[in-house]
C-alpha positions in Angstrom: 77.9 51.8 30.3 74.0 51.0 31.2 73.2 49.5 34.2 72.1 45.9 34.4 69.0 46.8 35.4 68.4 49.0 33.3 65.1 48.7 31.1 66.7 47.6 27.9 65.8 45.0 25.1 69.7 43.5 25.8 68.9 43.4 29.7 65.2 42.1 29.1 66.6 38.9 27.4 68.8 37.4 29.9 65.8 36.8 32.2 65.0 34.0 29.5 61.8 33.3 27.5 59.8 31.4 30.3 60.2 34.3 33.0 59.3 37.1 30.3 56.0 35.3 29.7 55.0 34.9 32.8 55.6 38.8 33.3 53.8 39.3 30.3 51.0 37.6 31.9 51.0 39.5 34.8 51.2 42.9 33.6 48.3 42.2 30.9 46.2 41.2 33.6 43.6 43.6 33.9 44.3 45.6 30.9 42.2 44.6 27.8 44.8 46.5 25.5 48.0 44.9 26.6 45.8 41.2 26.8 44.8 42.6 22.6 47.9 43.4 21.9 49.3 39.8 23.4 46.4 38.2 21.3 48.0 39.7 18.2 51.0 39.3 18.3 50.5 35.7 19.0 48.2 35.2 15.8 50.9 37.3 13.7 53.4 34.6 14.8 51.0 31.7 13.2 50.1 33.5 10.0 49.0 36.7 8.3 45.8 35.2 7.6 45.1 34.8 11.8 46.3 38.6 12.6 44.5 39.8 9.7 41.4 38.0 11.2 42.1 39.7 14.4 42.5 43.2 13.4 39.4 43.2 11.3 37.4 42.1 14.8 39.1 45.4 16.8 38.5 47.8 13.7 35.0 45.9 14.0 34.8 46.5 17.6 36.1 50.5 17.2 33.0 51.1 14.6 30.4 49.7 16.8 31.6 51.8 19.7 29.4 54.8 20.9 31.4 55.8 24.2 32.0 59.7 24.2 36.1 60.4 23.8 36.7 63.1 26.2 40.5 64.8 26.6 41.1 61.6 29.6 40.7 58.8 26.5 42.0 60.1 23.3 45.8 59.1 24.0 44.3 55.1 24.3 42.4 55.5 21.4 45.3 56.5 19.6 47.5 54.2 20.9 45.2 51.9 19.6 44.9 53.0 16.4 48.4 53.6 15.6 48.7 49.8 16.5 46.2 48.7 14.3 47.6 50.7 11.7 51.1 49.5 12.1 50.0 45.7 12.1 48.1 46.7 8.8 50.9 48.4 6.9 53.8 46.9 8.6 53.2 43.3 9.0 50.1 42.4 6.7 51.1 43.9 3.9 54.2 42.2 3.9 52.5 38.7 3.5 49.2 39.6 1.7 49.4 42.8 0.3 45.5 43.0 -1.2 44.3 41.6 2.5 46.4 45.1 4.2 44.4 47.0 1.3 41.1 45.6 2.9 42.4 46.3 5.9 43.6 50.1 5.3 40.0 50.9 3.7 38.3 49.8 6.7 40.5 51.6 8.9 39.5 54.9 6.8 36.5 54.2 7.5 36.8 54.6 11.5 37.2 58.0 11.3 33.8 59.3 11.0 32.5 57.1 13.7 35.4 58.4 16.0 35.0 61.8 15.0 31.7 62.2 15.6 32.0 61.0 19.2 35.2 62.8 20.2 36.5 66.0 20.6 39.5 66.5 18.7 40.9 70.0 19.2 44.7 68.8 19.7 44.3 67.2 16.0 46.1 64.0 17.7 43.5 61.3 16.3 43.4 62.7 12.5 47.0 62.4 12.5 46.4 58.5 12.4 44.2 59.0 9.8 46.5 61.1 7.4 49.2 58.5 8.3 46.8 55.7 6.5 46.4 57.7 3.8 50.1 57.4 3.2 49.6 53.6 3.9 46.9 53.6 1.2 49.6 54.8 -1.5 52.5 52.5 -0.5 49.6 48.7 0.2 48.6 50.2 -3.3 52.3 49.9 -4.8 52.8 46.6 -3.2 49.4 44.8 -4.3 49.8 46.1 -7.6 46.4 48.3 -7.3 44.4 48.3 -10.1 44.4 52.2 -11.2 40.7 52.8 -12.4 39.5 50.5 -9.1 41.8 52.8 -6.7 40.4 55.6 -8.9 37.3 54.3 -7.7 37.7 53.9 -3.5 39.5 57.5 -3.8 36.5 59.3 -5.3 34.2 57.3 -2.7 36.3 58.4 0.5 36.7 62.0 -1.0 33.0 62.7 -1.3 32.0 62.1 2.4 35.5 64.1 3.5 33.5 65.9 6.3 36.6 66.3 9.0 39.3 65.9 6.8 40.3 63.1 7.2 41.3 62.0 3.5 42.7 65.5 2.6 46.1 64.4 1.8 44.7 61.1 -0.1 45.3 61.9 -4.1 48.8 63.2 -3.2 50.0 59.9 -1.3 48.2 57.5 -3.9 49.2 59.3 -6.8 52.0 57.0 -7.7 49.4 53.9 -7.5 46.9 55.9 -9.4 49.4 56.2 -12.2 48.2 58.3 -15.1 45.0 56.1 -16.3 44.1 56.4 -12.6 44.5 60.3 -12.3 42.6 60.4 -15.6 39.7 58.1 -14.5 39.6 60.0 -11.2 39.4 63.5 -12.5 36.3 62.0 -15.1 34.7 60.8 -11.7 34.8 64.3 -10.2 33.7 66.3 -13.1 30.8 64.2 -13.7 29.8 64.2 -9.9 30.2 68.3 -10.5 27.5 68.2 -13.4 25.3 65.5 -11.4 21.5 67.4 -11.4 20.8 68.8 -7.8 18.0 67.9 -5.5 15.6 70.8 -5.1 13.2 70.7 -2.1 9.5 71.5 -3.1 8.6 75.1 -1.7 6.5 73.3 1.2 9.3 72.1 1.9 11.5 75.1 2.0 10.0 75.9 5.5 11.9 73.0 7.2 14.7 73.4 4.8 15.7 76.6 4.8 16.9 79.2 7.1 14.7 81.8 5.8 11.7 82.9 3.8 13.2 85.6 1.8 16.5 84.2 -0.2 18.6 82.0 2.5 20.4 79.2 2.3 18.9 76.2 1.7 20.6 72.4 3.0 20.4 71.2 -1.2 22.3 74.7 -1.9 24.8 73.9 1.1 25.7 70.8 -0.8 25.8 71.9 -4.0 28.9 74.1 -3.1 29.9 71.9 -0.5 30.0 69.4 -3.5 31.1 72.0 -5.9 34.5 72.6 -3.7 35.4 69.3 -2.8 35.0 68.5 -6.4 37.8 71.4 -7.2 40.0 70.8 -4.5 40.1 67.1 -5.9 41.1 68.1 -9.3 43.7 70.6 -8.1 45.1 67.6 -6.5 45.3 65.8 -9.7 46.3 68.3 -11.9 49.3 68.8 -9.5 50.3 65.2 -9.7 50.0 65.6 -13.2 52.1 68.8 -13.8 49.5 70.4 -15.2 49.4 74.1 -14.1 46.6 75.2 -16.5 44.6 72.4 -14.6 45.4 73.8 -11.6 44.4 77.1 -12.8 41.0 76.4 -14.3 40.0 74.7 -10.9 40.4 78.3 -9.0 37.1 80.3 -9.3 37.9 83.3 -10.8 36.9 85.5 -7.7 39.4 83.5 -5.7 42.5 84.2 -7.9 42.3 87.9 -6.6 43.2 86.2 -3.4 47.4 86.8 -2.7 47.4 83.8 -1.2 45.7 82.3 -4.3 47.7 84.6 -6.5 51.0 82.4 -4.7 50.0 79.3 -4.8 49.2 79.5 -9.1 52.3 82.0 -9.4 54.5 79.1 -7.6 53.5 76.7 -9.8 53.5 78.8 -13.2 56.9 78.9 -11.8 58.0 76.0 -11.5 56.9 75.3 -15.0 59.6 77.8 -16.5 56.8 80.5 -16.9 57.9 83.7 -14.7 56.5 85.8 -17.1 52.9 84.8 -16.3 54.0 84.2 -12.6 54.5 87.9 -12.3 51.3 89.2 -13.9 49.4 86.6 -11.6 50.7 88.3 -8.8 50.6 91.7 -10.0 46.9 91.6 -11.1 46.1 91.0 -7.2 45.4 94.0 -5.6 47.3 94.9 -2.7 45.5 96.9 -0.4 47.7 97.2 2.5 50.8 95.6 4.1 48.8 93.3 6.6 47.0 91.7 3.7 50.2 90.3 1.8 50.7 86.8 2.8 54.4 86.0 3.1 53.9 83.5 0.1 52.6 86.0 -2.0 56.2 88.6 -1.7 58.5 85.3 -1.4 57.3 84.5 -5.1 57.5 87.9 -6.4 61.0 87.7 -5.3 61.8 84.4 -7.0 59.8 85.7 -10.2 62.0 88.6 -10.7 65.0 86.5 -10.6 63.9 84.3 -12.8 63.5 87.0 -15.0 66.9 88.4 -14.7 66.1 91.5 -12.9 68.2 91.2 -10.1 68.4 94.6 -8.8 64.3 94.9 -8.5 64.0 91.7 -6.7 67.2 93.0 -4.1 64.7 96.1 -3.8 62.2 94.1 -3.5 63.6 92.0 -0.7 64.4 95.2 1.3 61.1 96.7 0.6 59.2 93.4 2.2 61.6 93.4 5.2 60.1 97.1 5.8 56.8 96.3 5.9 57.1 92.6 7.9 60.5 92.8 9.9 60.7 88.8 8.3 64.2 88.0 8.8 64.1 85.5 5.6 63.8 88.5 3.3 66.9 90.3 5.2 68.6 87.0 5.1 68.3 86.9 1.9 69.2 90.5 1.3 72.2 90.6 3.0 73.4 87.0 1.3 73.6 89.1 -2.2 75.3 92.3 -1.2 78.7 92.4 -1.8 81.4 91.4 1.2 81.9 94.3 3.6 78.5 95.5 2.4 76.5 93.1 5.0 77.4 94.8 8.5 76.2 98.3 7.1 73.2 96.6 5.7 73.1 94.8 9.4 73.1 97.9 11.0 70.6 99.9 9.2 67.7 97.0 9.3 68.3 97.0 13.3 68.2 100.4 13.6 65.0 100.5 11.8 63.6 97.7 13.7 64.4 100.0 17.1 61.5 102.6 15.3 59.0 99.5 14.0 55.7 100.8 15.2 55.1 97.3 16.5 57.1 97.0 19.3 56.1 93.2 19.8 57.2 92.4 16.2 60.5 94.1 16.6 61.2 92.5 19.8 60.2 88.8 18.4 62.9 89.8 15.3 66.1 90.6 17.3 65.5 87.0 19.3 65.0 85.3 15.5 68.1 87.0 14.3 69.5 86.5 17.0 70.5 89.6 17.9 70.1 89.4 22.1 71.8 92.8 22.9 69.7 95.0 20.3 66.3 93.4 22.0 67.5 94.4 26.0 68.2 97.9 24.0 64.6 97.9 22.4 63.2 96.6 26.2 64.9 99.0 27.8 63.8 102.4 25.4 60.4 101.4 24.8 59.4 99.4 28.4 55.8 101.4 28.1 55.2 100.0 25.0 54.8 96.3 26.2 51.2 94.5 26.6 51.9 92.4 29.4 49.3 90.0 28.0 51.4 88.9 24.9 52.9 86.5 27.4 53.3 83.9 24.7 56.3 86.0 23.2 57.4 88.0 26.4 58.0 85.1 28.5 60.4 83.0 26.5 62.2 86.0 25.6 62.7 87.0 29.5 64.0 83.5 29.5 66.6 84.7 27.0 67.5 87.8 28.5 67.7 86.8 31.9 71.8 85.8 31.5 73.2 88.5 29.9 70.5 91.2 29.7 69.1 90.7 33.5 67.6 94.6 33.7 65.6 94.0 30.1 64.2 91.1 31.4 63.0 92.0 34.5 61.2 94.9 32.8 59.6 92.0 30.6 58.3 90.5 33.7 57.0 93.3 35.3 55.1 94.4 32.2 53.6 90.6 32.6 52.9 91.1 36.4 51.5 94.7 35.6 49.1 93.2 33.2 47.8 90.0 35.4 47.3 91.4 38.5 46.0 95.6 37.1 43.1 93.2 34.9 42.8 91.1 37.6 43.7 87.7 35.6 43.5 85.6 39.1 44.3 82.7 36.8 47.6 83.5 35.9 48.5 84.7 39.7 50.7 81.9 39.6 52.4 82.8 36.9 52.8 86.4 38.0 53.9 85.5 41.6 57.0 83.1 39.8 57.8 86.2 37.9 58.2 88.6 40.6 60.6 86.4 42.5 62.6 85.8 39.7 63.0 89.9 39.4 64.4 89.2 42.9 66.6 87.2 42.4 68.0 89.1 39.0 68.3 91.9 40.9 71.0 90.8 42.2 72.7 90.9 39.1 71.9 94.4 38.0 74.6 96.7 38.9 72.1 99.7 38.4 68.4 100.4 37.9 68.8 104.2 37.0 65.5 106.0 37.0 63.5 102.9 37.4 62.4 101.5 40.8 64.7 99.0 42.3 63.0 95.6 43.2 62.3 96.2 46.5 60.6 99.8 45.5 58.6 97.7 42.5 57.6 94.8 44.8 56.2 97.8 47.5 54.4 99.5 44.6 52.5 96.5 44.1 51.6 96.1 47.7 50.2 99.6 47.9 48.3 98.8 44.4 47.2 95.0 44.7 47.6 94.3 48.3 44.3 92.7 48.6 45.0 90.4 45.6 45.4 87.6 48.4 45.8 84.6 46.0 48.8 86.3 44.7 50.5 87.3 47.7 50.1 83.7 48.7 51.8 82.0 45.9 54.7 85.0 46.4 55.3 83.8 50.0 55.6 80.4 49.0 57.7 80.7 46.3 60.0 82.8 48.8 59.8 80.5 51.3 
C-alpha cells in the first residue's frame, strides 16, 4: 500500500483545491513554461475558442524564435512541443475539429524554423513532427477534410520536405485522402515532375556551378532533388492504393538492380498473389557477394518459394542464408519445419559451424541471440586471440552475460577490452578499462582454474610491466579498489 505522502494524483487531492493552487502558484513562479502551461489550461477550461487562441500565440512565438538549440535545450523544446501538440489533437479537436486542422498545419510548419537553428542528431525533435503527421490523418477524419483540399496542403508540405519532417505524411492521411484525394494528389506530383526547369544563363554558370567543365549545377540539384521527392510521393500513393505496378513504374530502372530495391517490389508483388514475378524480381538482381544481400532481399526469396510450393528449395534456401549471415531467424525458421527429433541434430550442426565462422564477432553475437550461453564461453575460450578489444559495444554486454556462469570467458572478454584501451592508448576509455580489471578480480575468485592462461594477479603484473606509466589508469584502478 503507497505511502500517504507519496506523490500520487489520489494523495494530491486530499490537500483540497485552495492549497493546490496556491502551490501551483508557487512552483510556476519563475518558470515561463509551467506559468504557459497554467495559462492554458485555464483558457481550455473557458472554451476551445480561448486555448485555441493561446496555442496559436506560442506556435507564433516558436516561429519568430532565432535562439540556437544546443544539446542543454532540446529536451524543453520538446516538452514544449509535444504540449502544444497534445492540446491541438487532444483537446481542440475534440470541440472544433477544422480550428485543430489550422492548428496542426501551423505546427508543421515549425519544423523548418527549428531545424535550422538546432542540432538534431538524437532525432528527438522530428519525432514531434512525425507524431503531427499522424495527427494530420486522424483532425482530417474528424473535420470531415475535403480530399482534393487535403490533396492540396500534402503536396505543398511535401515539396519543401528538406529534413524529413513530413516523410510519413501520405501514409497517415491516406484514409482522409480517400481515393479522389490519392488521385488528385498523384495529378499534383506528376505535373510538378513535367514543370519546365530553370536554366541559369552561362554568365551565370560561374556563380552557379561547381565547375567549368560538366559539374553540377544548383537548377540540376533540384531537378533531381524534385524528380525524387516527386517518386517517393507517388510510391506512397500507389501503396495506399494497392497498386504494385504503380509502385513499380516509380523505381528508376537502374535502382531495381538494387536487392534492397529488388525486396521491397518483390514484397509487394507478393502480397498481391504474384510469387511468380516476385521471384524473377529478385533473381534478376545480381548478387555479387554475401555482404551485399540485404536480409530483406533472402527473407522474400524464402517466402516466394513457398508461395510457389517448392518447399524443399526454400528449407535449402533457409539453411544456405544462415551460412552466409549466422541470422538466427533463418535457423529459426529452419529448424521450426524439420521433422520432431530432427531439430537437436540440426541444433548441433549450425553451432558447430558457428564455432568455425570466420567472423568471430558475428558468431559470438549469435550464441547470445540464440541464446546459447555455454557455446559462446566455448567460442571465448578457443578463439580469445581473435577478439578486437574495440568492438566494446558487443564485448561488454556479453561479459555481462557471462560473468555468472561462464566467469573465465568473460574475464578473457575484458582483458581483450583492457588490452585494446590501454596498447592504443584510448585514455578516454581508462575508466572503463580500470572497472574491467577489477571486475576480473573479483571473478577470479570464482574460477576454479586458469590453465595455461595467466591468473589475475600474473595478468594485472603484465600490465604493470607494459602500461605502468599510463597514470590516469592506474589511478582510477586504485580507486575502484579502494
Amino acid at each position: 500500500m503507497a505511502s500517504k505522502t507519496t506523490l500520487n494524483a489520489k494523495n494530491l487531492e486530499a490537500l483540497g483545491a485552495e492549497r493546490l493552487a496556491e502551490l501551483l502558484i508557487e512552483i510556476s513562479a519563475g518558470s515561463a513554461a509551467h506559468k504557459r502551461r497554467l495559462r492554458q489550461e485555464l483558457a481550455g477550461s473557458q472554451s476551445t475558442t480561448d486555448l485555441a487562441r493561446e496555442v496559436r500565440k506560442r506556435l507564433s512565438s516558436i516561429q519568430r524564435a532565432r535562439t540556437f538549440i544546443n544539446w542543454r535545450k532540446v529536451k524543453a523544446i520538446k516538452v514544449d512541443l509535444e504540449t502544444q501538440r497534445s492540446l491541438i489533437a487532444n483537446t481542440i479537436t475534440l470541440g472544433n475539429p477544422t480550428e485543430a486542422m489550422e492548428l496542426i498545419w501551423q505546427f508543421l510548419g515549425l519544423a523548418d524554423s527549428i531545424f535550422e537553428r538546432s542540432d538534431d542528431g538524437s532525432g528527438t525533435l522530428i519525432e514531434s513532427f512525425h507524431k503531427a503527421c499522424a495527427d494530420v490523418g486522424r483532425i482530417a477524419k474528424s473535420a470531415s477534410a475535403n480530399g482534393p483540399d487535403l490533396a492540396g496542403k500534402v503536396f505543398g508540405a511535401l515539396k519543401n520536405n528538406g529534413y524529413g519532417q513530413y516523410d510519413h505524411l501520405i501514409k497517415e492521411t491516406s484514409p482522409a485522402l480517400g481515393e479522389t484525394g490519392l488521385k488528385h494528389l498523384a495529378e499534383l506530383f506528376k505535373n510538378w515532375m513535367q514543370e519546365p526547369e530553370h536554366k541559369p544563363a552561362d554568365r551565370d554558370r560561374a556563380v552557379m556551378g561547381w565547375s567549368t567543365n560538366g559539374a553540377v549545377y544548383e537548377d540540376e540539384i533540384y531537378a533531381d532533388r524534385r524528380d525524387i521527392t516527386a517518386r517517393v510521393a507517388l510510391r506512397d500513393i500507389a501503396d495506399a492504393q494497392d497498386d504494385v505496378d504503380a509502385y513499380i513504374a516509380q523505381q528508376p530502372e537502374n535502382a531495381r538492380q538494387s536487392p534492397r530495391v529488388a525486396a521491397e517490389i518483390a514484397a509487394r508483388l507478393l502480397s498481391a498473389d504474384r510469387a511468380d514475378e516476385a521471384l524473377t524480381t529478385l533473381d534478376q538482381v545480381e548478387i555479387k557477394g554475401r555482404l551485399e544481400v540485404p536480409f530483406e532481399w533472402q527473407q522474400v526469396r524464402v517466402d516466394a518459394l513457398e508461395a510457389l510450393g517448392r518447399a524443399e528449395e526454400a528449407q535449402n534456401y533457409r539453411w544456405q542464408c544462415f551460412e552466409q549471415t549466422l541470422n538466427e531467424a533463418f535457423l529459426r525458421s529452419f529448424i521450426k519445419r524439420l521433422p520432431d527429433f530432427d531439430d537437436i541434430e540440426a541444433e548441433e550442426k549450425a553451432f558447430a559451424f558457428a564455432h568455425t565462422f570466420p567472423d568471430v564477432h558475428n558468431a559470438l553475437a549469435f550464441f547470445v541471440r540464440w541464446p546459447a550461453l555455454g557455446e559462446a564461453a566455448k567460442l571465448v575460450v578457443k578463439r580469445r586471440k581473435e577478439f578486437d578489444g574495440d568492438y566494446y559495444q558487443l564485448l561488454s554486454p556479453v561479459a555481462d552475460e557471462l560473468q555468472g556462469m561462464h566467469p573465465l570467458a568473460a574475464t578473457l572478454i575484458l582483458r581483450s577490452m583492457i588490452d585494446f584501451t590501454l596498447g592504443s592508448a584510448r585514455s578516454g576509455r581508462y575508466k572503463h578499462a580500470a572497472r574491467h580489471l577489477v571486475e576480473c578480480g573479483s571473478l577470479s575468485t570464482q574460477i576454479d582454474s586458469f590453465g595455461e592462461l595467466p591468473s589475475h594477479e600474473d595478468y594485472a603484473a603484465q600490465l604493470r610491466r607494459a602500461h605502468g606509466k599510463k597514470h590516469g589508469f592506474w589511478t582510477r584502478v586504485h580507486q575502484l579498489s579502494g
